[in-house]
TINUZA-916515 format. One record per residue (C-alpha): residue in one letter; x, y, z. Coordinates in nm, 4 decimals. Layout:
<gulum A; <X; Y; Z>>
...
This chain:
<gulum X; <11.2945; 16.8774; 7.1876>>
<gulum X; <11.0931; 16.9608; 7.5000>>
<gulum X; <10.7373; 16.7602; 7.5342>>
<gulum X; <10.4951; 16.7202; 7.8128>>
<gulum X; <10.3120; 16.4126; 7.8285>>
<gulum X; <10.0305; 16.2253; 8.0769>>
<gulum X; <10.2375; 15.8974; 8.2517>>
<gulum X; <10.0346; 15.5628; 8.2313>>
<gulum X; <10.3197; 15.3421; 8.3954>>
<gulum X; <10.4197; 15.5714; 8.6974>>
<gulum X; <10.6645; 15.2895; 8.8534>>
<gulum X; <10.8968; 15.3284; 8.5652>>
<gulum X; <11.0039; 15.6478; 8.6893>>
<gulum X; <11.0204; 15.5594; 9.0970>>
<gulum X; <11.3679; 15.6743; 9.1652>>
<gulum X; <11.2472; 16.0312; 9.0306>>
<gulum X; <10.9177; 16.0225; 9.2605>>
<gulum X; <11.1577; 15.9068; 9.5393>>
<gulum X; <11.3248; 16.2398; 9.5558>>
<gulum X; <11.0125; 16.3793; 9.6015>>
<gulum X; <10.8942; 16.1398; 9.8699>>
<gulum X; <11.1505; 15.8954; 10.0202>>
<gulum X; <10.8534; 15.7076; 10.1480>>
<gulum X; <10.7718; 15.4297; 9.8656>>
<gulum X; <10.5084; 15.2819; 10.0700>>
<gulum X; <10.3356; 15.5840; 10.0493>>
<gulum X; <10.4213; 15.6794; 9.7621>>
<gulum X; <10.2724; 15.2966; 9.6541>>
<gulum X; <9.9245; 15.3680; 9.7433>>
<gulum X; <9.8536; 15.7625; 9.5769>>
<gulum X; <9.9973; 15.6980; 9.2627>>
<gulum X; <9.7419; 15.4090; 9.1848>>
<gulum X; <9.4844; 15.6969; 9.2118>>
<gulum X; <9.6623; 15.9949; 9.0902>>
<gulum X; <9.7472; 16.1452; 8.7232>>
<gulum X; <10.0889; 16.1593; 8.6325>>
<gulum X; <10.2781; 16.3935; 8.3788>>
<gulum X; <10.6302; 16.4436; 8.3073>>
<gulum X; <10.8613; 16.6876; 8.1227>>
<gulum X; <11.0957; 16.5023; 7.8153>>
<gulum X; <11.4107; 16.6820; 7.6789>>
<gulum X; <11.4906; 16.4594; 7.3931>>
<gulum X; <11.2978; 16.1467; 7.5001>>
<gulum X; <11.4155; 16.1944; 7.8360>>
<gulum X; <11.2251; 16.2555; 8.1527>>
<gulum X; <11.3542; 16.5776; 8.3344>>
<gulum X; <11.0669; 16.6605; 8.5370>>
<gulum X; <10.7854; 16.4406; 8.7098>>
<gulum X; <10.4556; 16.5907; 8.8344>>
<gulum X; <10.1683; 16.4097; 9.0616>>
<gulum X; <9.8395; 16.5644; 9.1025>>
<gulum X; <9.5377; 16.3716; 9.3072>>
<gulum X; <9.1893; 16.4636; 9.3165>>
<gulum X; <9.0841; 16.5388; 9.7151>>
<gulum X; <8.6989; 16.6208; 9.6468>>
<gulum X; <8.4960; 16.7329; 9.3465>>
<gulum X; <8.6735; 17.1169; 9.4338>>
<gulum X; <9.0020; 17.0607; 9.5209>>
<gulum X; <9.3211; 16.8536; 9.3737>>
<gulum X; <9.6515; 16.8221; 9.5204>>
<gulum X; <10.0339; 16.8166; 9.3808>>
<gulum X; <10.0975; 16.5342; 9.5294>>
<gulum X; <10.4753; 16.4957; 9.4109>>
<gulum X; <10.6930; 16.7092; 9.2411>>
<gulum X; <11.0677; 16.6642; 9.1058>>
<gulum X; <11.3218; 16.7502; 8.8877>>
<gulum X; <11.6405; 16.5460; 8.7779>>
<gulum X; <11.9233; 16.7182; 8.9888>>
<gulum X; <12.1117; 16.7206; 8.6740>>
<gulum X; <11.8778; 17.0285; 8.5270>>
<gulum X; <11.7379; 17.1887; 8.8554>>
<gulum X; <11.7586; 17.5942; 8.8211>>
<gulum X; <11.6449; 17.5926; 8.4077>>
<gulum X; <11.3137; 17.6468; 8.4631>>
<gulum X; <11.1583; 17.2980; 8.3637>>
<gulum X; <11.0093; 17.2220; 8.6526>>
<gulum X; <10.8220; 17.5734; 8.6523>>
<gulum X; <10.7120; 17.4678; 8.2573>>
<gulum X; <10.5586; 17.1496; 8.4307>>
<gulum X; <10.3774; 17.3171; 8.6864>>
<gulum X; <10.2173; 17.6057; 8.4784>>
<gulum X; <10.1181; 17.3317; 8.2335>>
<gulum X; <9.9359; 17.1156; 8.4897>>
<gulum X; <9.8027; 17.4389; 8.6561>>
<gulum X; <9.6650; 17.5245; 8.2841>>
<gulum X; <9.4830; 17.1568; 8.2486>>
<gulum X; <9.3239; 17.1412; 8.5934>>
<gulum X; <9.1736; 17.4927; 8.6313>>
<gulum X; <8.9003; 17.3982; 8.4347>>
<gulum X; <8.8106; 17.0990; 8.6434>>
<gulum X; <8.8588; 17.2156; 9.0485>>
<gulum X; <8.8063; 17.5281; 9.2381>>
<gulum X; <9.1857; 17.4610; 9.4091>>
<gulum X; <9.4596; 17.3163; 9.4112>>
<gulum X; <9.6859; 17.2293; 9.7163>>
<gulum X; <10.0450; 17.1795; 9.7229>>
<gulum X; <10.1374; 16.8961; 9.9533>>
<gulum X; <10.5008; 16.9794; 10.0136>>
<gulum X; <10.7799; 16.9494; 10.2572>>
<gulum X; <10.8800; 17.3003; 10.4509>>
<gulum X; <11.2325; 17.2820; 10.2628>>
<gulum X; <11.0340; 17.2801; 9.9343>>
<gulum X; <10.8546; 17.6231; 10.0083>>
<gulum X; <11.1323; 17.8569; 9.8762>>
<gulum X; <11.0841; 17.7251; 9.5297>>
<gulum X; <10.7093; 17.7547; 9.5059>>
<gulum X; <10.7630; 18.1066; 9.6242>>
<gulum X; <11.0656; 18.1531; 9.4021>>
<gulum X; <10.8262; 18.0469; 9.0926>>
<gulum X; <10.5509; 18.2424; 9.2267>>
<gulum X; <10.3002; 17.9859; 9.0302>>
């Protein structure tokens, strides 16, 4: 069973942010401000999502990854679309905050 859900305790799932953004520290002091969702297959996470708020207009994805395991079957594109769907409503724009190796997939997706 597939099931998105909002993440209260974001450090349980650190290695899976890390692959995102190797930079803990960093990664340590958005998450505290940020809202978290992830993708389950049968209880377990496939797909983390991390979206900050920049103003009143404009939230970022902050961090983004997928367990290498099931990269290429379209969960993390489910994720996305979903927290796309839930912020619309509430800012003007969102940002992607991404590395340039990460580019090809946004514009694979074409989100």
């Amino acid at each position: 069973m597939i099931e998105i859900k909002q993440i209260h305790y974001k450090e349980k799932y650190m290695d899976l942010i890390l692959k995102a953004d190797p930079d803990k520290d960093m990664v340590e002091k958005y998450i505290k401000k940020s809202d978290m969702y992830g993708l389950f297959k049968d209880d377990k996470i496939i797909s983390e999502i991390i979206i900050t708020k920049v103003d009143n207009d404009i939230c970022e994805l902050k961090n983004f990854a997928t367990i290498d395991e099931e990269r290429g079957n379209g969960f993390g594109k489910k994720l996305i679309k979903y927290v796309i769907q839930l912020y619309k409503d509430k800012y003007k724009k969102m940002i992607v905050g991404t590395t340039e190796n990460n580019i090809p997939f946004y514009v694979k997706s074409r989100i």
